[in-house]
KEMI-707188 format. One record per residue: residue number from 1; chain; x, y, z of N, C-alpha, C, O in turn. Coordinates in nm, 2 decimals, always signed. Layout:
N
<NUM "A" <X Y Z> <X Y Z> <X Y Z> <X Y Z>>
...
REM end
This chain:
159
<1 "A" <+0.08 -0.12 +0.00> <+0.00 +0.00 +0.00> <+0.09 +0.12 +0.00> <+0.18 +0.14 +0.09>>
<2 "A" <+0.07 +0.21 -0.10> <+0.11 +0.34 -0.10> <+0.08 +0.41 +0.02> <-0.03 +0.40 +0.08>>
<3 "A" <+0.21 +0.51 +0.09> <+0.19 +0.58 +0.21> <+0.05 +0.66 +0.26> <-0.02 +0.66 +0.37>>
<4 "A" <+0.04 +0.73 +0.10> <-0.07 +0.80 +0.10> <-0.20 +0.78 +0.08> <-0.30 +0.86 +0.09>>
<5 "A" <-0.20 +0.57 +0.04> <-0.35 +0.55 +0.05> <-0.38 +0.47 +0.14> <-0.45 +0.37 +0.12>>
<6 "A" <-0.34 +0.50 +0.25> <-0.37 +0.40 +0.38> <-0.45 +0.49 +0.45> <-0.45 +0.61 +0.44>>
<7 "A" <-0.52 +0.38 +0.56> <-0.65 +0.43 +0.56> <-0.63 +0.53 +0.69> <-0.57 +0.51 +0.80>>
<8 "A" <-0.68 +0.61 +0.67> <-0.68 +0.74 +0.79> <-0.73 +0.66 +0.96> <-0.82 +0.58 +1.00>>
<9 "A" <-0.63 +0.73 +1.01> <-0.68 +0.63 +1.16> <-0.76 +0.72 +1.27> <-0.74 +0.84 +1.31>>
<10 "A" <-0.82 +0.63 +1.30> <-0.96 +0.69 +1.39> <-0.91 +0.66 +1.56> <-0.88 +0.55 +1.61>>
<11 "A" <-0.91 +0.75 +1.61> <-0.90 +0.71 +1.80> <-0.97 +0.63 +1.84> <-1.04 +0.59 +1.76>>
<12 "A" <-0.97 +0.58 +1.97> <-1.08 +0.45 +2.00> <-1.16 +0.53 +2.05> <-1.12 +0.65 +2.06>>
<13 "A" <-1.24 +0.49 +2.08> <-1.36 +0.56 +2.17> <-1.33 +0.61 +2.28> <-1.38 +0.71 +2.34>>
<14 "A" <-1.23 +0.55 +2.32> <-1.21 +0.61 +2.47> <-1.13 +0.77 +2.50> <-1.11 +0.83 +2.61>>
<15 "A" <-1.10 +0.79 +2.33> <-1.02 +0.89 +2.34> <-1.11 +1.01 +2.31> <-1.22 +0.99 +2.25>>
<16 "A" <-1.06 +1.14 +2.34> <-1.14 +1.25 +2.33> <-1.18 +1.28 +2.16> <-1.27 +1.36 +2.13>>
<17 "A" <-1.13 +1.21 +2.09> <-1.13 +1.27 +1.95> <-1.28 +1.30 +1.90> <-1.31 +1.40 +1.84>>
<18 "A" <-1.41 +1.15 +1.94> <-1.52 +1.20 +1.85> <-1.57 +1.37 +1.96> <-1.61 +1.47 +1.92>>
<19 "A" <-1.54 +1.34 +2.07> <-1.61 +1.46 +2.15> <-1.55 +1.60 +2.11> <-1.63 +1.69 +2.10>>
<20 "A" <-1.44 +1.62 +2.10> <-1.42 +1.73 +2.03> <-1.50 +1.80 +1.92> <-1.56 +1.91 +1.92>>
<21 "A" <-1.50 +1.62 +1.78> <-1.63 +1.68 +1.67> <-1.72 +1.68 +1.72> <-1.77 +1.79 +1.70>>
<22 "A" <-1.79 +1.63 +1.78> <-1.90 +1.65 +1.80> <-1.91 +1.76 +1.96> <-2.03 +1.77 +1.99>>
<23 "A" <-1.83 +1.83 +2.03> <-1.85 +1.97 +2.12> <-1.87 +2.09 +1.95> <-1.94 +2.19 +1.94>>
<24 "A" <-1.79 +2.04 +1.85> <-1.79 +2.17 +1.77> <-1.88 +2.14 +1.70> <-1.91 +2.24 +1.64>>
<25 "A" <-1.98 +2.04 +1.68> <-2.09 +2.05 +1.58> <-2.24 +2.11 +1.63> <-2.34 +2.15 +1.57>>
<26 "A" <-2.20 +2.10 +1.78> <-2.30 +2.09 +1.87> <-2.28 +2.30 +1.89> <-2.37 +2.39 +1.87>>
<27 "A" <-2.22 +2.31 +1.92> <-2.18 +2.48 +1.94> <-2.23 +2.51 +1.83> <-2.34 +2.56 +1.84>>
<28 "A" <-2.19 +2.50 +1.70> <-2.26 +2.56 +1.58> <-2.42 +2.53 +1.49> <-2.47 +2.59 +1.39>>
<29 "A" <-2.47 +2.41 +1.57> <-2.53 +2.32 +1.52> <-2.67 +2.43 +1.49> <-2.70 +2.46 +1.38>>
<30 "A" <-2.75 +2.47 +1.61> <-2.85 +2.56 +1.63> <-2.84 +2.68 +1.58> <-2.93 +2.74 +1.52>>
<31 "A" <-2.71 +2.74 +1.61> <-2.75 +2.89 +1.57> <-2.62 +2.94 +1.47> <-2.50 +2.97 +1.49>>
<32 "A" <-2.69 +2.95 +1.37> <-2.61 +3.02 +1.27> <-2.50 +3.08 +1.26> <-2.39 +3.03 +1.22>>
<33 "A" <-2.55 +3.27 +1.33> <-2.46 +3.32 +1.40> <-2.44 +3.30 +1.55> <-2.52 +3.34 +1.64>>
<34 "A" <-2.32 +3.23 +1.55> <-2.30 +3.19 +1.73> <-2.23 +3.32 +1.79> <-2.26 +3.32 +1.91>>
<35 "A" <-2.14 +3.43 +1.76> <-2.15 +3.55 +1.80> <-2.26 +3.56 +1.87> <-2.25 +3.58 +1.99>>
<36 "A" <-2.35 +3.55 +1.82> <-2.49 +3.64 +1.85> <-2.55 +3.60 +2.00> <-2.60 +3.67 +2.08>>
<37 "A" <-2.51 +3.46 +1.99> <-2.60 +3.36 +2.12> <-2.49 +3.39 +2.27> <-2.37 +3.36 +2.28>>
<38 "A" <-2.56 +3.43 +2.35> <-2.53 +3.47 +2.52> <-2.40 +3.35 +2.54> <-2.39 +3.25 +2.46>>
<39 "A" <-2.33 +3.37 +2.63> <-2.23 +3.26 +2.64> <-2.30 +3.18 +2.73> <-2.28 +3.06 +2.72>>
<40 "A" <-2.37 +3.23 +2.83> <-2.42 +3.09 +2.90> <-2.46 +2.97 +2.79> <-2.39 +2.87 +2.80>>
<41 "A" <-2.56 +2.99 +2.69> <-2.62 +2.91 +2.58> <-2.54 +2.86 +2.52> <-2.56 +2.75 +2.48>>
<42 "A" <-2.40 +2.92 +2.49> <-2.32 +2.88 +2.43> <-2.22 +2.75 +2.47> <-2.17 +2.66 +2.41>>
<43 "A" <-2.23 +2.81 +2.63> <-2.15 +2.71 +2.73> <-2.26 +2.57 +2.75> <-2.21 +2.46 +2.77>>
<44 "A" <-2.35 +2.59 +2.74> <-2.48 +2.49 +2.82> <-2.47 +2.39 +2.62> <-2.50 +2.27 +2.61>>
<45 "A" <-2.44 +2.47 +2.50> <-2.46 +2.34 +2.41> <-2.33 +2.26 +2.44> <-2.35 +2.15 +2.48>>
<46 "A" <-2.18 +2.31 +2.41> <-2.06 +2.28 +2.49> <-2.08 +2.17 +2.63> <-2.00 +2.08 +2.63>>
<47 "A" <-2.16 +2.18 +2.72> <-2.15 +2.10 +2.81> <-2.27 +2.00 +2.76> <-2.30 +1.92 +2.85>>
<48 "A" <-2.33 +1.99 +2.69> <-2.44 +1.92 +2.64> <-2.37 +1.78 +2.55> <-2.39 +1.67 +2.58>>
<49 "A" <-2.28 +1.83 +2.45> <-2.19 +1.79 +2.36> <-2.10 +1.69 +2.45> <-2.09 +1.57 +2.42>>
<50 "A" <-2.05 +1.74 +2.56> <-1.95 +1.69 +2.67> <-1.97 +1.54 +2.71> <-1.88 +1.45 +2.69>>
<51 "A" <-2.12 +1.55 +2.76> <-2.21 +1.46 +2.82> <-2.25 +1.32 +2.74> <-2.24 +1.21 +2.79>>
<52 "A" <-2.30 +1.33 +2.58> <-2.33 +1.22 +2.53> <-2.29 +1.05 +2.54> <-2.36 +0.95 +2.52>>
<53 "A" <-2.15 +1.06 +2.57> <-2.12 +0.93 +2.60> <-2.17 +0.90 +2.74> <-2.20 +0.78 +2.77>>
<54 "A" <-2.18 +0.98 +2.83> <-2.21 +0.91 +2.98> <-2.36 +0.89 +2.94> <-2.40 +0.79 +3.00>>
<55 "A" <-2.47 +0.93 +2.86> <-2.54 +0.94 +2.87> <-2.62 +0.80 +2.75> <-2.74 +0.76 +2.74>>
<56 "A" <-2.48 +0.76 +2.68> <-2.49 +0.72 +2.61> <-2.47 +0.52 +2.63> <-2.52 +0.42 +2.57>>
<57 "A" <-2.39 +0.54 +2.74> <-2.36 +0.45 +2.84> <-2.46 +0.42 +2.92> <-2.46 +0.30 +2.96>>
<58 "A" <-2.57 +0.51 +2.96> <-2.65 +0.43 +3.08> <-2.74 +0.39 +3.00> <-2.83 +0.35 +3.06>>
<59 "A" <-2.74 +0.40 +2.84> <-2.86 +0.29 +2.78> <-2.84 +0.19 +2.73> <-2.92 +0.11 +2.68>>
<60 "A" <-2.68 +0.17 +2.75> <-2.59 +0.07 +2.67> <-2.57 +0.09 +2.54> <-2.61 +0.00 +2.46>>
<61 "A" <-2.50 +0.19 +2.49> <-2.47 +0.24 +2.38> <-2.31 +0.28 +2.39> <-2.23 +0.28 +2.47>>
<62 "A" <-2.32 +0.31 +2.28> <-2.15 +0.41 +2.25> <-2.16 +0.44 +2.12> <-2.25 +0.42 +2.05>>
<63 "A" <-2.02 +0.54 +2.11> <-2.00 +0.59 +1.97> <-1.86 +0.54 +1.89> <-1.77 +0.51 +1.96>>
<64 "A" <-1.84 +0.52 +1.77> <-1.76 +0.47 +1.72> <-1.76 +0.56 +1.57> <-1.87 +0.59 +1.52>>
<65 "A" <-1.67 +0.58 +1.53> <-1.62 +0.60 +1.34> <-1.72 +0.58 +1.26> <-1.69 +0.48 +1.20>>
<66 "A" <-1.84 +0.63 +1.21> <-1.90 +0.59 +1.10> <-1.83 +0.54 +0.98> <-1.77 +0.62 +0.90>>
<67 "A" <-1.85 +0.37 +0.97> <-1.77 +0.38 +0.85> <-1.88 +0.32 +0.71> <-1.83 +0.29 +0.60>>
<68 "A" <-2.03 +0.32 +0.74> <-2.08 +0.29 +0.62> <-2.19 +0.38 +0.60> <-2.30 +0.33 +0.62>>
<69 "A" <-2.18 +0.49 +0.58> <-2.21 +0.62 +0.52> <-2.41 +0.59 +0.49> <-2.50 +0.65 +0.55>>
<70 "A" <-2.40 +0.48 +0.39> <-2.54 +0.43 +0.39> <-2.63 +0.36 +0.45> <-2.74 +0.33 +0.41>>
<71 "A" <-2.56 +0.33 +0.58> <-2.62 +0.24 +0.69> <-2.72 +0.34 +0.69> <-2.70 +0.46 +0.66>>
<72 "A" <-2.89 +0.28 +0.76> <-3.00 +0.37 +0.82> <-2.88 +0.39 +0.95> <-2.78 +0.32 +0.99>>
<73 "A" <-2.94 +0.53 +1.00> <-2.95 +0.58 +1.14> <-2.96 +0.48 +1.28> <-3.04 +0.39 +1.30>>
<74 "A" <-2.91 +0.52 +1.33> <-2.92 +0.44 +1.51> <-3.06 +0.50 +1.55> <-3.07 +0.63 +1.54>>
<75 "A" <-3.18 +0.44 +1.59> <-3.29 +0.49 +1.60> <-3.29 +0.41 +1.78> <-3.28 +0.29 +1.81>>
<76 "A" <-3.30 +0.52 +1.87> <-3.34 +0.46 +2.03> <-3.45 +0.36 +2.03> <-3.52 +0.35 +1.92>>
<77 "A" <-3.48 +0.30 +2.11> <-3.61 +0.22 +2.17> <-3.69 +0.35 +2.27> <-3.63 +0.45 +2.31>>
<78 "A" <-3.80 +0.31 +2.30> <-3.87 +0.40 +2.39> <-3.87 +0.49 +2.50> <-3.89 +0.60 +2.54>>
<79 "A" <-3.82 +0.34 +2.53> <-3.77 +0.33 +2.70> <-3.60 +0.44 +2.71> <-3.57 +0.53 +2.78>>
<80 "A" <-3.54 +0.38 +2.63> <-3.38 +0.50 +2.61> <-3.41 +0.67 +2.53> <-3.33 +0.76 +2.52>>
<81 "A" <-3.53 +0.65 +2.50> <-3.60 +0.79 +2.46> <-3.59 +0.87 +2.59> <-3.53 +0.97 +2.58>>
<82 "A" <-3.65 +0.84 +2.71> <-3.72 +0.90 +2.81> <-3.61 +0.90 +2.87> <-3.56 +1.01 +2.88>>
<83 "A" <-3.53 +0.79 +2.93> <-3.40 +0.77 +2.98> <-3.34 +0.84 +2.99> <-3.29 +0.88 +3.10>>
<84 "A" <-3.31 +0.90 +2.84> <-3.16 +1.02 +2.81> <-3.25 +1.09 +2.81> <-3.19 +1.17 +2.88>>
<85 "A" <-3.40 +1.14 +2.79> <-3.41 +1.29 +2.80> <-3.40 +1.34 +2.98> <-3.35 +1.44 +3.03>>
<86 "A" <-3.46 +1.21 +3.05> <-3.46 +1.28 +3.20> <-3.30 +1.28 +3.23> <-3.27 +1.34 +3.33>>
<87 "A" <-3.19 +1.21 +3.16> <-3.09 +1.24 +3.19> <-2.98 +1.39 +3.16> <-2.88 +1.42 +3.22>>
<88 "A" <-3.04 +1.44 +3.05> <-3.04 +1.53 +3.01> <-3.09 +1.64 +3.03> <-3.02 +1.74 +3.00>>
<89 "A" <-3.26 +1.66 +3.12> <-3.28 +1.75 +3.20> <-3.20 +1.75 +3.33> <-3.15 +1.85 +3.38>>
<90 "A" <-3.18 +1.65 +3.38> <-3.12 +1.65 +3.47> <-2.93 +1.69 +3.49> <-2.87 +1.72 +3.59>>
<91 "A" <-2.90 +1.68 +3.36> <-2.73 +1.74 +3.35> <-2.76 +1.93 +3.36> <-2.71 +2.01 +3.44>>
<92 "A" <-2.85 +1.97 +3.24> <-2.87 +2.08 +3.27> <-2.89 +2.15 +3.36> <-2.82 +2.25 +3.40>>
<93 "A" <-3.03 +2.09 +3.42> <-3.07 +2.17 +3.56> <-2.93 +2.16 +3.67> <-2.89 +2.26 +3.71>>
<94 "A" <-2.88 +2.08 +3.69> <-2.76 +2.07 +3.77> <-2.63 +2.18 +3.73> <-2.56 +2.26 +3.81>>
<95 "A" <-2.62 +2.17 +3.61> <-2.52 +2.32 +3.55> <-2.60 +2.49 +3.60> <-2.56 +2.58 +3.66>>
<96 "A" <-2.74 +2.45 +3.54> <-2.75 +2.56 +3.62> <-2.78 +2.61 +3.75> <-2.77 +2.73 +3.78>>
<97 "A" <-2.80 +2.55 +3.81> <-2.79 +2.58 +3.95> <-2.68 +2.55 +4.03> <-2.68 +2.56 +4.15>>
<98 "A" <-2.55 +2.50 +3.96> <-2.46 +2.52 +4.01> <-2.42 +2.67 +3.94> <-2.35 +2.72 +4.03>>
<99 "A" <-2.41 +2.75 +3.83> <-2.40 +2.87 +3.80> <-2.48 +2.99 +3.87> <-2.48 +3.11 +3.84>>
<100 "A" <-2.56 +2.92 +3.98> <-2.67 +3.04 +4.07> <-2.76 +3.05 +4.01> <-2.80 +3.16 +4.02>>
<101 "A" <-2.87 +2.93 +3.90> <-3.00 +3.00 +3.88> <-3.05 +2.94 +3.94> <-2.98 +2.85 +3.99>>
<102 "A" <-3.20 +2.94 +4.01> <-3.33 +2.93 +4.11> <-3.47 +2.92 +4.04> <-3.51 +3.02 +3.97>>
<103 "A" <-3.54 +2.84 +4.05> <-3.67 +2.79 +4.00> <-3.72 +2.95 +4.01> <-3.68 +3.03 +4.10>>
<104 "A" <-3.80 +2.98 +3.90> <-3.85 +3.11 +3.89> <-3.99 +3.09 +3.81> <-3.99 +3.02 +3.71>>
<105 "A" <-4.09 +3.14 +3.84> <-4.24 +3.10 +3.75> <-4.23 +3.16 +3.61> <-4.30 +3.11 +3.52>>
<106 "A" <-4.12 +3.30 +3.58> <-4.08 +3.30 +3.44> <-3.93 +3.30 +3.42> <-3.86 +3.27 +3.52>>
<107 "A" <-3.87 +3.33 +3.30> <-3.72 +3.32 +3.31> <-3.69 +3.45 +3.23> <-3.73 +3.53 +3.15>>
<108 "A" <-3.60 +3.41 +3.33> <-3.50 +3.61 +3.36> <-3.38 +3.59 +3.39> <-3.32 +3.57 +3.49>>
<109 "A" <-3.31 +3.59 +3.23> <-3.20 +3.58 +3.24> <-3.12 +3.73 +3.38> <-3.17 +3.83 +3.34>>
<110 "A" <-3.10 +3.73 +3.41> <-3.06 +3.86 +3.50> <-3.08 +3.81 +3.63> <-2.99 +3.81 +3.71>>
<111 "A" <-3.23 +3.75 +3.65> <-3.26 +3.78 +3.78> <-3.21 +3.59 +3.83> <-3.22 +3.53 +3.94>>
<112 "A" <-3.17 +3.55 +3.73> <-3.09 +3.39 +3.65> <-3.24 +3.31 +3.73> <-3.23 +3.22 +3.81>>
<113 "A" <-3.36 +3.35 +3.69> <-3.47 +3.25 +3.70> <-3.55 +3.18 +3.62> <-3.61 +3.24 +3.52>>
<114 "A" <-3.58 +3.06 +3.64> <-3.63 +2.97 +3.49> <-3.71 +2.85 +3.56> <-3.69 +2.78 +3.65>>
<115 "A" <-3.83 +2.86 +3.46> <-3.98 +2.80 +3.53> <-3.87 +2.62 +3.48> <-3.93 +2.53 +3.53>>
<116 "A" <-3.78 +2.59 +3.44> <-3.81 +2.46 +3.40> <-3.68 +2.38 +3.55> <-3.65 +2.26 +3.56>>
<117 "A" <-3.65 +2.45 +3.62> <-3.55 +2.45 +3.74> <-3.63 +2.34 +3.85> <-3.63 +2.36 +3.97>>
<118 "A" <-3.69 +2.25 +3.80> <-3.76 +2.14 +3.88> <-3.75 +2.02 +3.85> <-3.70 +2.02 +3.74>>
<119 "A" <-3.78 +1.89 +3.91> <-3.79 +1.75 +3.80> <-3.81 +1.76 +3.69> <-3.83 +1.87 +3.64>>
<120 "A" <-3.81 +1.66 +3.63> <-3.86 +1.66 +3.48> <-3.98 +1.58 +3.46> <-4.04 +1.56 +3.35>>
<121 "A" <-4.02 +1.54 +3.59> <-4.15 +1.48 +3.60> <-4.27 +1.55 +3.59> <-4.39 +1.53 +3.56>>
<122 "A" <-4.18 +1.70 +3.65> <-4.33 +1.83 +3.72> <-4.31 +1.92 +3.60> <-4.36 +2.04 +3.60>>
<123 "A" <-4.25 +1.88 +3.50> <-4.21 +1.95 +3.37> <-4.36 +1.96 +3.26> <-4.44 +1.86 +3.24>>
<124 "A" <-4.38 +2.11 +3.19> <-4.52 +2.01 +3.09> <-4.43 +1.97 +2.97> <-4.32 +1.98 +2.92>>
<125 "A" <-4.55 +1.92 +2.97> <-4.54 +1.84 +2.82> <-4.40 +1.84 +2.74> <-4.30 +1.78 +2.72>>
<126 "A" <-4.49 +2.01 +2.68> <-4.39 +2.01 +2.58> <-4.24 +2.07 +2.61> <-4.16 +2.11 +2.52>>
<127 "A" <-4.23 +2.07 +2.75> <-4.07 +2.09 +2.79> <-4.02 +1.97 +2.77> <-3.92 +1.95 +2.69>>
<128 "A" <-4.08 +1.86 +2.85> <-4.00 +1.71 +2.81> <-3.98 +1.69 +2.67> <-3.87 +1.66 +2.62>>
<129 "A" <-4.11 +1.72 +2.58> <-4.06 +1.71 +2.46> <-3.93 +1.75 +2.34> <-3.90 +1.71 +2.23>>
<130 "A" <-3.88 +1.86 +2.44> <-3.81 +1.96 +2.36> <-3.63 +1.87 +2.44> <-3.52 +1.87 +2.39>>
<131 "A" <-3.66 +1.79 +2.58> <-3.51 +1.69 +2.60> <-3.53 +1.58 +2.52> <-3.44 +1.51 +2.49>>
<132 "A" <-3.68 +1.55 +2.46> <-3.67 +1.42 +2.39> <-3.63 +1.43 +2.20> <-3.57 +1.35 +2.12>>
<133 "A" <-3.68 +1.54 +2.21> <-3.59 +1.58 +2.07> <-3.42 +1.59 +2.06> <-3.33 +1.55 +1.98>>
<134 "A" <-3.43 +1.67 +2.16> <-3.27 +1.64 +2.13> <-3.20 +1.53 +2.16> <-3.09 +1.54 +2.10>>
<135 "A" <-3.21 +1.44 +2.22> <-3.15 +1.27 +2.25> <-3.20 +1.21 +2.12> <-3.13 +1.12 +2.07>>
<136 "A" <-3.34 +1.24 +2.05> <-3.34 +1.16 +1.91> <-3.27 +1.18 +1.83> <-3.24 +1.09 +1.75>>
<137 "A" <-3.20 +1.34 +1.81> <-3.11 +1.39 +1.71> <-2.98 +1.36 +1.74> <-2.89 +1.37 +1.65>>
<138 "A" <-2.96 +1.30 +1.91> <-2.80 +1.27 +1.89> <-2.70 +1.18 +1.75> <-2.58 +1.19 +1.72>>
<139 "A" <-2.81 +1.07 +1.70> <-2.74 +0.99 +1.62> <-2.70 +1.10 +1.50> <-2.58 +1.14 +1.47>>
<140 "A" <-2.82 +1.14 +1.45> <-2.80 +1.23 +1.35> <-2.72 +1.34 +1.32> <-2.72 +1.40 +1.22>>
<141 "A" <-2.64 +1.37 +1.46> <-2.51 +1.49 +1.51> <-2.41 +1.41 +1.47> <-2.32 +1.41 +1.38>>
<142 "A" <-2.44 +1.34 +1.56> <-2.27 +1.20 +1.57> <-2.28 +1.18 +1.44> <-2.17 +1.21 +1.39>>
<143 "A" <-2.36 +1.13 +1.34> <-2.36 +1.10 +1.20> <-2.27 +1.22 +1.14> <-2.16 +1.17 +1.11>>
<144 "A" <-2.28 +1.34 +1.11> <-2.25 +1.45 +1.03> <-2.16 +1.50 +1.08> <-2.12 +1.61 +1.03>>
<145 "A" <-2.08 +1.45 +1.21> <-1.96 +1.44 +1.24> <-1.86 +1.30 +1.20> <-1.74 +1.30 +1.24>>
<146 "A" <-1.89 +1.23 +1.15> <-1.83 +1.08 +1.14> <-1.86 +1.01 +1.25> <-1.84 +0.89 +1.23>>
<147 "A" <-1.89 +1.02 +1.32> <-1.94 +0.89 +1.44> <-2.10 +0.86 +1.41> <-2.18 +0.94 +1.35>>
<148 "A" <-2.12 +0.73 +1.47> <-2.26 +0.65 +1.48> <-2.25 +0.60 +1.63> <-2.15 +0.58 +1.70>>
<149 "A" <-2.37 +0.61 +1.66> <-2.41 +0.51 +1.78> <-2.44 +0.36 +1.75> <-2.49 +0.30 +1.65>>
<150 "A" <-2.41 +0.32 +1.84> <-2.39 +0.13 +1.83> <-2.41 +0.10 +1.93> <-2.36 +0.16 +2.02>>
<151 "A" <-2.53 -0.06 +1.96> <-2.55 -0.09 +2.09> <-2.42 -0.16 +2.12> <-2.33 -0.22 +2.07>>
<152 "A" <-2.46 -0.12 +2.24> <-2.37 -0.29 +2.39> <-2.38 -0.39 +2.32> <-2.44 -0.37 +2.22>>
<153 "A" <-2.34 -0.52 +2.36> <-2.38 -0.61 +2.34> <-2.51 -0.65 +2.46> <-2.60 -0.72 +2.43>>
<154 "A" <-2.49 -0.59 +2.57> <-2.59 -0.59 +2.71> <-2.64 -0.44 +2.66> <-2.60 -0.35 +2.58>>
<155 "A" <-2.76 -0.45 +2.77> <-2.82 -0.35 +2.83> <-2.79 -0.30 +2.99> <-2.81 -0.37 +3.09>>
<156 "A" <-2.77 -0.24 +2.99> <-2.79 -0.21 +3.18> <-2.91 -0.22 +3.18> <-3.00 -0.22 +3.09>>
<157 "A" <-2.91 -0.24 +3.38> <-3.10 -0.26 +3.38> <-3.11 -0.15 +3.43> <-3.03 -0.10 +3.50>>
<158 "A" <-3.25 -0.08 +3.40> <-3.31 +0.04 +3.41> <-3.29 +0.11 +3.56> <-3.29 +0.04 +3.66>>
<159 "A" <-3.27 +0.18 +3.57> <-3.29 +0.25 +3.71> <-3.42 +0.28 +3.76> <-3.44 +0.33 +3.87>>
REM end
């Protein structure tokens, strides 16, 4: 094999490399101009991006190298739908209130108060819905960065 056609080498999983692409796809991913967006928001997609393998781990998942471009998508089960989203409300709510915000009946960035600063149980609707979209979109991130999700061979059992 010629020097230059050997195959480009990928880190293992365990190494920081897919989380870098995917902290930078995640920072740019929503907002166009990212200038524009407050740095808390900016820090909160950044620690969002951070998180996916722990989160990706308690459904018995991981990420690895996409290497067949036309494979369908990693699509969750139900049960790991809800899973990562309450895991997910729950990374956030914990960032922020470790940055000093406090359950507030509206949100005020200033006064740092935010009605969603509670369980994710006492959450409506369509708040849960807005952590369950984004855990369905993780494949589709990790995709358009080179990584896929892939099950365990196990499952953990449910908490």
């Amino acid at each position: 094999m010629i020097p230059s056609e050997q195959p480009k080498r990928v880190r293992p999983e365990g190494s920081s490399g897919w989380r870098r692409s995917a902290r930078r796809w995640w920072y740019h991913f929503e907002w166009p101009v990212v200038g524009a967006l407050p740095e808390h928001l900016k820090e909160s997609n950044r620690q969002q991006a951070d998180d996916i393998g722990v989160k990706l781990k308690a459904v018995g998942c991981g990420v690895a190298p996409l290497i067949d471009w036309d494979a369908p998508l990693f699509a969750f089960e139900a049960d790991e739908i809800e899973r990562l989203a309450r895991l997910e409300h729950d990374r956030w709510m914990t960032a922020r209130l470790e940055e000093g915000w406090r359950y507030g009946p509206k949100k005020d960035d200033d006064a740092k108060t935010h009605p969603c600063l509670r369980p994710y149980d006492q959450l409506p609707l369509h708040e849960q819905d807005k952590d369950r979209h984004a855990v369905r979109q993780v494949p589709h991130r990790l995709a358009q960065v080179g990584f896929r999700v892939y099950r365990l061979k196990t499952r953990p059992l449910p908490c």
